[in-house]
C-alpha atoms as one frame of an Amber mdcrd trajectory, in Angstrom:
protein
 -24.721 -56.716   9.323 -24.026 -57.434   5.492 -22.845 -61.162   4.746 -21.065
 -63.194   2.249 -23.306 -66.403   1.679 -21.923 -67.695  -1.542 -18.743 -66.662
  -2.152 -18.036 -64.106  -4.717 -15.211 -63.779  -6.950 -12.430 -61.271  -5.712
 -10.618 -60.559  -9.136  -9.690 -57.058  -7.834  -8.081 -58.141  -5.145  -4.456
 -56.932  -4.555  -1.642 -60.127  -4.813  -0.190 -59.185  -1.465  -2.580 -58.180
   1.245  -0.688 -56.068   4.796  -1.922 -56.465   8.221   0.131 -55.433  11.367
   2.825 -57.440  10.625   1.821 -59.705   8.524   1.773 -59.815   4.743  -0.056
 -62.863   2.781   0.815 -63.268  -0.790  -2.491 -64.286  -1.642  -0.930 -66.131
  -5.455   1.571 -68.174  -3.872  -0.481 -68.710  -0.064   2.864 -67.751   1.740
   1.899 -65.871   4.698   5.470 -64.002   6.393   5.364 -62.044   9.942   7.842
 -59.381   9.274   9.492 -61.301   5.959   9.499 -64.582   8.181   7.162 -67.560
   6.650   4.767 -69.129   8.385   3.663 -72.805   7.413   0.098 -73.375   7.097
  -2.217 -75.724   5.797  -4.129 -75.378   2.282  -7.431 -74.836   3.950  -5.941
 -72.652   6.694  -4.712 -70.317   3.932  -7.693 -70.198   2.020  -9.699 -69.208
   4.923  -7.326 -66.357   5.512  -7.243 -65.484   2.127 -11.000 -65.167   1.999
 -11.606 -63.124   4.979  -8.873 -60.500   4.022 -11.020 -60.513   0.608 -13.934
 -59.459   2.732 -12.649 -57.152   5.409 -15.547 -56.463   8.050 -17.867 -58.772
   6.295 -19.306 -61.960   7.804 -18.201 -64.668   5.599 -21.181 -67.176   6.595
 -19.845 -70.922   7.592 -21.921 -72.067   4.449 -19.693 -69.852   2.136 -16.808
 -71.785   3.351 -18.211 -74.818   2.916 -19.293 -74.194  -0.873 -15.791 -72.667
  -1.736 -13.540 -75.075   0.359 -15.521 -78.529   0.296 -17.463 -78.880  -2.353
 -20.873 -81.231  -2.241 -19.006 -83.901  -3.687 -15.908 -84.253  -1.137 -16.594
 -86.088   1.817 -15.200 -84.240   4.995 -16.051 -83.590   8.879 -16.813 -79.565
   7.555 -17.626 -78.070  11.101 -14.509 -79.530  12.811 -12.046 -78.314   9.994
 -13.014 -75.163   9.321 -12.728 -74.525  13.413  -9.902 -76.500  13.424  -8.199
 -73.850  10.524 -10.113 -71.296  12.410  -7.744 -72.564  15.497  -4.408 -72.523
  13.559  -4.804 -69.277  12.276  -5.784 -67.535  15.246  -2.489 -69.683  16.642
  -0.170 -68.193  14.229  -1.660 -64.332  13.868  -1.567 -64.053  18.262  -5.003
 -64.097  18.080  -7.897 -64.621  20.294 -11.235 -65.924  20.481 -12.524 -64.111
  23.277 -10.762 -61.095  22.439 -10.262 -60.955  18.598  -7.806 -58.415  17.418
  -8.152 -60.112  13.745 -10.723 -63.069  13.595 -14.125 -62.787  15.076 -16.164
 -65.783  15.946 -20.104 -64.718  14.667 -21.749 -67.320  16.942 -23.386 -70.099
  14.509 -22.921 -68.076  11.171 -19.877 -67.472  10.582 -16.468 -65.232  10.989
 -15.044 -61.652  10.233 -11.870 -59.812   9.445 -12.385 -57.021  11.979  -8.962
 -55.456  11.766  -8.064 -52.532   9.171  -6.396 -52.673   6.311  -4.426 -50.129
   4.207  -5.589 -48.941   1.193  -3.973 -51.273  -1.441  -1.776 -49.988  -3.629
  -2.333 -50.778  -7.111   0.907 -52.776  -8.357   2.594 -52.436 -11.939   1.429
 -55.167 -13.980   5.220 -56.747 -15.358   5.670 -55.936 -19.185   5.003 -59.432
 -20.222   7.966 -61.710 -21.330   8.391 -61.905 -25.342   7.901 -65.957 -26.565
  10.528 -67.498 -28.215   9.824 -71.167 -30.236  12.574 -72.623 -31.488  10.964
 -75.756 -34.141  12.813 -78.802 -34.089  15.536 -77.924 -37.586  15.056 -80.476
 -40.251  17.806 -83.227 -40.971  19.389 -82.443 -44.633  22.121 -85.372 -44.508
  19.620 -88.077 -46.202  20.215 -90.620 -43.138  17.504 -91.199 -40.829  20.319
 -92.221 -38.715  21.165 -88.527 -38.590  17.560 -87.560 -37.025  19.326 -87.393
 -33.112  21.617 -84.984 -34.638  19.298 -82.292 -36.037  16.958 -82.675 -32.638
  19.859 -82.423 -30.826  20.918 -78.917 -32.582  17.534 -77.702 -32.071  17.488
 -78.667 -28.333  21.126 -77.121 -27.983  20.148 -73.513 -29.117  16.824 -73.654
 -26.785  19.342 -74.334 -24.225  21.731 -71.463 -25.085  19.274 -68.813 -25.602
  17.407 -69.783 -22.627  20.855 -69.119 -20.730  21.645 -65.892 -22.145  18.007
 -64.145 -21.605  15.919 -66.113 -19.192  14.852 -63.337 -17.192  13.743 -61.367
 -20.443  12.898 -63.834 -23.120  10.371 -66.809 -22.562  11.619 -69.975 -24.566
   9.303 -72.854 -25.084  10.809 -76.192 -23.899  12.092 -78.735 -26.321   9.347
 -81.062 -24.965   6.482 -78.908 -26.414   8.834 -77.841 -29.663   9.265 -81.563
 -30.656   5.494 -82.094 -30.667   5.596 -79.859 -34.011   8.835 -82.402 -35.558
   6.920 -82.844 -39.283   3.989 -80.201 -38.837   2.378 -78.686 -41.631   1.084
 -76.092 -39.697   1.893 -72.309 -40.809   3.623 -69.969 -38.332   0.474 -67.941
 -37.452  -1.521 -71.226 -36.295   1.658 -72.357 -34.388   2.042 -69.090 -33.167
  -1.673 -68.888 -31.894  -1.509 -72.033 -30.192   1.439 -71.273 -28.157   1.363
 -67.194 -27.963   4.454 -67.073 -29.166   5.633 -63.756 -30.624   8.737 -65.310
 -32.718   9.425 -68.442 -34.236  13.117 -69.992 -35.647  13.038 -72.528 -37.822
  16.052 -73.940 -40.312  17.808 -77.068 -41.094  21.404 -79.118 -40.391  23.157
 -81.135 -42.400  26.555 -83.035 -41.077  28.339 -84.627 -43.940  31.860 -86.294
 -42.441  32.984 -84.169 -40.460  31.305 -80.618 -41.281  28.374 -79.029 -40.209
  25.966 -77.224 -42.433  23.311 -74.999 -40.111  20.338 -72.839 -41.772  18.463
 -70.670 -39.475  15.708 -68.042 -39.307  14.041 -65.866 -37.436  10.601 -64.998
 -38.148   8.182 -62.321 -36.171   4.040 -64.004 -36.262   2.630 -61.417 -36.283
   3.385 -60.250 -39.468   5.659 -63.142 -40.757   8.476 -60.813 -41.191  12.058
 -62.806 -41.685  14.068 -60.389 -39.188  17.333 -63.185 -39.591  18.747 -65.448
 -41.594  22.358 -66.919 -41.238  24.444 -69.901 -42.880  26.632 -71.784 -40.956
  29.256 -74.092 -42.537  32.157 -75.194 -39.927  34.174 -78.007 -38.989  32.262
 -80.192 -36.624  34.500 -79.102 -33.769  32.829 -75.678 -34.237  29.956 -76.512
 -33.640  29.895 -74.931 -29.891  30.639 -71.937 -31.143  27.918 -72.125 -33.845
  25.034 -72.387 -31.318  26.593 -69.699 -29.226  26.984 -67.108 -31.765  23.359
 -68.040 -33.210  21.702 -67.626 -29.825  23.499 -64.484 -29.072  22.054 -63.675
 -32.884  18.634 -64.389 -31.947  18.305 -62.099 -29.015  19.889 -59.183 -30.598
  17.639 -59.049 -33.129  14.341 -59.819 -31.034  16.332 -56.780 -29.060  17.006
 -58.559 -25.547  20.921 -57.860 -25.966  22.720 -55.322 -28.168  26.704 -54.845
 -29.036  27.015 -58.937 -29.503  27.401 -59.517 -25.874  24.707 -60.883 -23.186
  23.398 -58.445 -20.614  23.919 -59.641 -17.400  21.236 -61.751 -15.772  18.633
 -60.638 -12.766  21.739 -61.476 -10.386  23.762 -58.884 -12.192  26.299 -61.688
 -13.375  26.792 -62.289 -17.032  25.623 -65.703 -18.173  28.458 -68.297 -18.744
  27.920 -70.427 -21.631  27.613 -74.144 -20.337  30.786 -76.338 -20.038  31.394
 -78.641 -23.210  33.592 -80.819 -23.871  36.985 -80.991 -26.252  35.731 -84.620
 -27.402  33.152 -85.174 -30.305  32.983 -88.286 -29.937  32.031 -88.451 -26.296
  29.533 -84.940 -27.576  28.163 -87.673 -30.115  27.726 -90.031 -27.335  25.941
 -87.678 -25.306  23.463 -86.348 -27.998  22.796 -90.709 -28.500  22.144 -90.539
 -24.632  19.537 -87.510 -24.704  17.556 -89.049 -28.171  17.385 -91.910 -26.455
  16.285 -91.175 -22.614  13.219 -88.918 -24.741  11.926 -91.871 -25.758  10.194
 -92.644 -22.540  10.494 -96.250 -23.002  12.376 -99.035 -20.820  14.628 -99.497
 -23.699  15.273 -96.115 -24.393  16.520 -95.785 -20.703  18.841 -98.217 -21.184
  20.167 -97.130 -24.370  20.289 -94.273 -22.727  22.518 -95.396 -20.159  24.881
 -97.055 -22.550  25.412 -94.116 -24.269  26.125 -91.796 -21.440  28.012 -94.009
 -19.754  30.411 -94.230 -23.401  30.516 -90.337 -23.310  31.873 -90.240 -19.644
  34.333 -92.546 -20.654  35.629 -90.580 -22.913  35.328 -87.786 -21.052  35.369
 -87.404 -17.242  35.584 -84.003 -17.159  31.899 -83.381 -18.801  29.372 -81.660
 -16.473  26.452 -82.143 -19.371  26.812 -85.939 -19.378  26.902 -86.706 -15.828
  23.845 -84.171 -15.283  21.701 -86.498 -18.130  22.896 -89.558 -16.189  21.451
 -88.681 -13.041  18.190 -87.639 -14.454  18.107 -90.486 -16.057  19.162 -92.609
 -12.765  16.151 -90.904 -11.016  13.840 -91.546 -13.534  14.518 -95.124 -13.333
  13.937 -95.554  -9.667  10.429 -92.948  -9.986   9.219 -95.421 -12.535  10.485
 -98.641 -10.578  12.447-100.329 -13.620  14.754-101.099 -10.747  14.654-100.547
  -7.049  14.633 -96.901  -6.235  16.782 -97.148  -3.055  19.613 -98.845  -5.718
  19.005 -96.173  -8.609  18.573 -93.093  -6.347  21.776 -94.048  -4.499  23.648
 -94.259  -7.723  22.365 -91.330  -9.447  22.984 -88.628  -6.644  26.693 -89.331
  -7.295  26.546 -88.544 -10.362  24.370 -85.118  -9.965  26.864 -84.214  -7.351
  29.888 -85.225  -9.753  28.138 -82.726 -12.273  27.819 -79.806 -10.117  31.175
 -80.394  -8.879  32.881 -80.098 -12.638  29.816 -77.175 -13.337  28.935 -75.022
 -10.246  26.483 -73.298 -12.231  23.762 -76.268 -13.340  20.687 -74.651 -11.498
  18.837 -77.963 -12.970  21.315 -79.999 -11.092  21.277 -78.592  -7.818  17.591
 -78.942  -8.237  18.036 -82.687  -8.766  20.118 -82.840  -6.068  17.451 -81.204
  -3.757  14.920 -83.970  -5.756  17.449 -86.949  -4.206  17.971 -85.909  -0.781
  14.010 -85.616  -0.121  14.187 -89.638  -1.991  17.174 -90.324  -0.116  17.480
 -88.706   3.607  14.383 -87.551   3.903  16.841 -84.320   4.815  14.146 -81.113
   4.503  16.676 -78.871   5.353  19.087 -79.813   2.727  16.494 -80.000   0.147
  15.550 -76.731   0.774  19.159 -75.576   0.372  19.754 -77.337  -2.269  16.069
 -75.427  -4.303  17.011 -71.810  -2.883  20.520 -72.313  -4.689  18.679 -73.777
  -7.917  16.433 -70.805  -7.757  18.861 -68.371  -7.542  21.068 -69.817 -10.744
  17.831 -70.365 -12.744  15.362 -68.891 -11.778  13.157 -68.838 -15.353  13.914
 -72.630 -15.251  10.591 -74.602 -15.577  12.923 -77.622 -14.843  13.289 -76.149
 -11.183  10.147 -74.860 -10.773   8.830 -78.199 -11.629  11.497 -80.069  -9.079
  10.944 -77.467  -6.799   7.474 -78.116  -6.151   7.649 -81.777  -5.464  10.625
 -81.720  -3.555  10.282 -78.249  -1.904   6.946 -77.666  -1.439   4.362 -81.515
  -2.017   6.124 -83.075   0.911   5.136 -80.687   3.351   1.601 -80.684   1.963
   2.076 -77.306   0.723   0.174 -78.838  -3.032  -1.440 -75.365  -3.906   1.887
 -73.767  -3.718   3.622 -76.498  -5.747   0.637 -76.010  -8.101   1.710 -72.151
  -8.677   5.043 -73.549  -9.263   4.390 -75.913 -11.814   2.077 -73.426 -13.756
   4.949 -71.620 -14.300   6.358 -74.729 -15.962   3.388 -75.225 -17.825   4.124
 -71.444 -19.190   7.346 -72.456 -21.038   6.390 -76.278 -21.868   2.889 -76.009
 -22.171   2.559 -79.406 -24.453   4.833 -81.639 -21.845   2.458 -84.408 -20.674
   4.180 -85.002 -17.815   4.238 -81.379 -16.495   0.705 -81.140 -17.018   0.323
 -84.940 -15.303   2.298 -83.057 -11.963   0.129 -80.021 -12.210  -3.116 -82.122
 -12.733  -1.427 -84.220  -9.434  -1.078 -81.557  -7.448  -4.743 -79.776  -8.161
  -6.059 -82.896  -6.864  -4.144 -83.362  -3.785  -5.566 -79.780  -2.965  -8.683
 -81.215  -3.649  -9.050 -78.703  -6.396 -10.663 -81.486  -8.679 -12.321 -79.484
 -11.021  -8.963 -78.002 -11.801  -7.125 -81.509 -11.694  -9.649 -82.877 -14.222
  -9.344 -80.155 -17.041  -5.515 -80.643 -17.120  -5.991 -84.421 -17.399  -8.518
 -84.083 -20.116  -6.130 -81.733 -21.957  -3.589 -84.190 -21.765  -6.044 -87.290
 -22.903  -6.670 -84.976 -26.112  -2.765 -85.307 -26.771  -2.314 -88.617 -26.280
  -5.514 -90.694 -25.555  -3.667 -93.530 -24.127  -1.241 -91.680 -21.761  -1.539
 -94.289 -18.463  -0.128 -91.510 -15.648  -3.618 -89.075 -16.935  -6.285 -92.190
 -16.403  -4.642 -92.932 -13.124  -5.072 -89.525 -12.317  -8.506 -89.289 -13.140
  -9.005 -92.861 -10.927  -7.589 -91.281  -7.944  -9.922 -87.789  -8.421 -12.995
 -90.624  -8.732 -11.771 -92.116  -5.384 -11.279 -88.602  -3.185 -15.014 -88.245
  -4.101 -16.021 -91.525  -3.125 -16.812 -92.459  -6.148 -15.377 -95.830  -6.567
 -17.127 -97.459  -9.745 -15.691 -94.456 -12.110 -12.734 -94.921  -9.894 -12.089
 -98.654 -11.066 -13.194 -97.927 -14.631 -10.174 -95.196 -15.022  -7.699 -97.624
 -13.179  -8.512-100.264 -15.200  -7.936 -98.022 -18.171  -4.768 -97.018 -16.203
  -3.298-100.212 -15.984  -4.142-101.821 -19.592  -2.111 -98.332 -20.919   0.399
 -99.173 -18.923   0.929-103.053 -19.838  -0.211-103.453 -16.498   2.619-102.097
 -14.793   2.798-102.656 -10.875   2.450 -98.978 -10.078  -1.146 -98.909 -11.584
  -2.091-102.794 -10.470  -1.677-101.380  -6.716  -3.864 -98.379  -7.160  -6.192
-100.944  -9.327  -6.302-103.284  -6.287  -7.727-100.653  -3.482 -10.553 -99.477
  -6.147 -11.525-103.196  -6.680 -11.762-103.635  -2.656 -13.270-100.589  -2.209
 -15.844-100.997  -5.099 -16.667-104.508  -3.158 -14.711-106.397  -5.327 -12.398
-108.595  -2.769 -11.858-111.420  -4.693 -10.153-109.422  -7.712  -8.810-107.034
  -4.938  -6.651-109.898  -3.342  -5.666-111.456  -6.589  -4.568-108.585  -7.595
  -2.465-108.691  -4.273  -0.935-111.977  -5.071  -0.475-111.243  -8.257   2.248
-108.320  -6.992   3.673-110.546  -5.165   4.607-113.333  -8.022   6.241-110.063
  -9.567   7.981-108.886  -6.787   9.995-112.249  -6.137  11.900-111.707  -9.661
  11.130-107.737 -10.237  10.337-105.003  -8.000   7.207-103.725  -6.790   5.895
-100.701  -4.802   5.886-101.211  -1.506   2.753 -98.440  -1.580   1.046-100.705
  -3.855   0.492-103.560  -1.535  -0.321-100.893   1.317  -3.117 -99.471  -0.818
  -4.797-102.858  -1.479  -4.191-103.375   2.501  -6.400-100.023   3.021  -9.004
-101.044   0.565  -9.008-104.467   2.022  -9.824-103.000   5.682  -6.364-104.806
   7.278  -4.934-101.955   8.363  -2.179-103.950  10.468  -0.575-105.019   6.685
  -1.484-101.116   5.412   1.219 -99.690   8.060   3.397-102.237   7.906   3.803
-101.758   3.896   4.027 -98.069   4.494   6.957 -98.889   6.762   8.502-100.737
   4.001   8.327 -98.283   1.765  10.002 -95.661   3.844  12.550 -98.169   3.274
  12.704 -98.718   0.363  12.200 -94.743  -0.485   9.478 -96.175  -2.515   8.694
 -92.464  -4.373   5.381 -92.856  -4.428   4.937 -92.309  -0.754   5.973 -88.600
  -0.503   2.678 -87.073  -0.811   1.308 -89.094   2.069   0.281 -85.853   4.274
  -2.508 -85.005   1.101  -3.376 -88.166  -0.396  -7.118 -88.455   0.282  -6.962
 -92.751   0.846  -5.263 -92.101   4.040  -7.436 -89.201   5.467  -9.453 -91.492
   7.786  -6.746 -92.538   9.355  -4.628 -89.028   9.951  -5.216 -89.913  14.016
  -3.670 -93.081  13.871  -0.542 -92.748  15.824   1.173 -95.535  13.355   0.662
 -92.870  10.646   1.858 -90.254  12.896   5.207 -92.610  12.822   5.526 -92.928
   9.618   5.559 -89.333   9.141   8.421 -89.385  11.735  10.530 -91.439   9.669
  10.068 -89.226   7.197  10.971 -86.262   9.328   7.825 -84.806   8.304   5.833
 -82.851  10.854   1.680 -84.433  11.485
């Protein structure tokens, strides 16, 4: 009988793979039973997926073991593998004894023994054409200007995006801005992004008019296929970024006759709702510069701003849509209590959608604040399949999508896929690539998780989220001394923020360092009597510390307190010794989340 001992690679493979009635799309790991899914596990589905790989081979118990659990993670091997063995059988009608799908190869391994139809090659998908719009330089001569010409640039993105997603890739302003100043030439910029056309220009507003210069230009030859001037009164300036983007994809040939083809839905793209008031548009641009800072002071700038531009006027979607983010940013970061800032914001987010039915981004954000809020699966899954169907190019969705949507549940390799396709449009974002590193490693894909966090340490050397990271791949491996060095480089990046002096805590206990471990403890709580502090931080120091009494309690807190940081608890590798424990099986009830 031939057998797979070390797993080989299955490039060829088909993406969807038919049995019976089953059909597993082997990219995404969603397994349906005529079109209904079925919920599995990561390792259930990769078990699966490497059998159908290797119909009527024996796939040896070793070969799982190198391709599922590496040397290096620490696991009970025999008892999961039966135990995904088990599920699967469960959920295909299988049986042991009489396998119509699975068969048991006593003390080597398993096999696929049912047939499979001959796969049917699929089309490969003409690939999307890539779209960079460069941040436009600001002509005025005032620095205080700078918002202004970011803001234009940010604008068009957003109105091309809307009138071509399905057939034009556009990189996100996030990875645009990172060239603001560059002196690199269109073909480098255009190798390092793959983008096949670039528009670049300039803005000047002087009073109360609005100068715009824009081109397009096609890499691979540096052809100029566009140019236009644009000289308006500043209350045209809506109009200016709406006949420029419809410009732009006429002449890269996504729309003809000066209109927008309808979108994969069939309906015709609506430009997004602005407002009459320029000064409350002003306002709002202020807001956005400022909440892309990233800092504490930026947010509440931020705020201010916002705040001034719904003032002056109520009626505008865009404003109240920034707001919210910017309300659940606040609580993810813990500059004040999340319960307080997620409670806030979702009014807001609603208030948006309510004046702008068609924010995809929004309803997303709403899905994002009733898994903070309610813990209410089903509504956050409503509340995704609506943002998906609006936008579904968005990398803002995907990217919301897969933590909401998909991490809670512990699907993490699916909310990978998802934020890969993020990574597509915004492929310099540090964040993304922090979520997509995060979510590698809670699939205990660490080889993975560790190349995006290097990536993002070449960017930025001293981003705090990407050493944390790293600290938390260091402790799934049991390897506690690197573990400590990255959180310790975590936390001094971070001006020794709470967040990381939690995570800091467990690796000094479980490096053997109790002493620093529980000052560490009592140094969070000095903070937390004037500022707040993650619940999930003092539970982590709890686990390290072996009192695992305090570790549930804290967990319990933070349930109340919808401390963000706990929704990954079904994959975070500190709590797999203690998956049995029934108080962890109550925790996950208050979350409505199933063991």
């Amino acid at each position: 009988m031939k057998g797979i001992a070390r797993m080989p690679a299955a490039t060829a493979s088909p993406r969807l793979i038919r049995f019976h009635d089953f059909e597993l799309d082997v990219c995404t790991g969603h397994l349906r039973k005529r079109g209904v899914r079925i919920k599995l596990r990561d390792q259930a589905v990769e078990v699966l997926t490497i059998l159908l790989q290797h119909p009527g081979e024996l796939v040896t118990r070793e070969a799982f073991r190198r391709h599922l659990w590496p040397d290096d993670v620490f696991v009970d091997f025999d008892n999961s593998l039966n135990t995904a063995v088990a599920r699967l059988r469960e959920v295909l009608g299988d049986s042991a004894d009489h396998p119509r799908f699975i068969e048991t190869i006593s003390k080597r391994g398993y096999r696929f023994v049912a047939d499979l139809p001959q796969p049917v090659p699929e089309p490969e998908p003409a690939p999307k054409p890539r779209l960079l719009v460069m941040p436009l330089l600001n002509l005025s001569g005032d620095p205080s200007q700078e918002y202004f010409s970011d803001a234009m640039a940010e604008e068009i993105i957003t109105a091309v995006a809307s009138l071509a997603s399905d057939r034009l890739a556009v990189i996100a302003r996030t990875t645009a801005m990172c060239y603001k100043g560059t002196s690199k030439d269109v073909t480098r910029i255009g190798q390092e992004l793959a983008v096949d056309y670039l528009v670049e220009g300039s803005v000047r507003l002087a009073q109360d008019v609005i100068t715009i210069n824009l081109q397009l230009i096609q890499v691979r030859d540096q052809t100029h296929l566009w140019a236009e001037h644009y000289e308006a009164k500043a209350e045209d300036v809506f109009r200016i970024q709406r006949e420029a983007a419809l410009a732009i994809v006429n002449r890269i040939g996504i729309a003809s006759g000066g209109n927008a083809e309808p979108t994969s839905n069939g309906q015709s793209p609506a430009p997004r709702k602005q407002t009459c008031d320029l000064v409350a548009y002003n306002y709002y641009l202020q807001g956005r510069a400022n909440f892309n800072k990233w800092t504490p002071e930026g947010f509440r700038l931020a705020k201010q701003y916002l705040d001034q531009s719904i003032a002056r006027d109520p009626n505008y979607a865009p404003a109240y849509d920034s707001l919210a983010e910017l309300y659940w940013y606040i609580g993810f970061f813990g500059y004040a209590p999340p319960k307080d800032a997620f409670s806030t914001g979702i009014f807001a987010a609603l208030r948006a959608v309510e004046l702008d039915p068609t924010l995809g981004d929004t309803h997303a954000l709403i899905g994002m604040y009733r898994k903070e809020l309610d813990y209410n699966w089903q509504e956050v899954e409503r509340q995704m399949k609506h943002a998906l169907e609006i936008s579904p190019a968005s990398p803002v969705v995907r990217l919301r999508y897969a933590l909401s949507g998909l991490c809670p549940h512990g699907l993490v390799a699916e909310a990978a896929a998802q934020i890969e396709m993020a990574v597509e449009s915004d492929p310099l974002s540090l964040f993304v690539r922090w979520w997509l590193g995060g979510m590698r490693a809670l699939a205990r894909q660490y080889d993975q998780a560790f190349e995006q966090y290097r990536l993002i340490l070449e960017i930025d050397p001293f981003f705090a989220f990407a050493h944390w990271g790293i600290g938390l791949l260091y402790h799934a491996q049991g390897r506690f001394d690197l573990a400590l060095d990255a959180l310790r480089k975590a936390t001094e990046c971070s001006g020794e923020s709470p967040l990381m002096l939690g995570w800091l805590g467990l690796e000094c206990a479980c490096s053997g360092n109790t002493e620093e471990a529980c000052a560490i403890r009592d140094r969070l709580e000095a903070i937390a009597a004037h500022a707040y502090v993650p619940p999930t931080g003092f539970a982590w120091i709890a686990f390290g510390l072996g009192d695992l009494d305090s570790a549930f309690a804290w967990l319990e807190r933070a349930v109340d307190a919808r401390d963000p940081f706990i929704i990954p608890i079904k994959t975070y590798a500190v709590l797999d010794p203690f998956r049995s424990d029934p108080r962890y099986r109550k925790v996950l009830a208050r979350m409505n989340l199933e063991p």
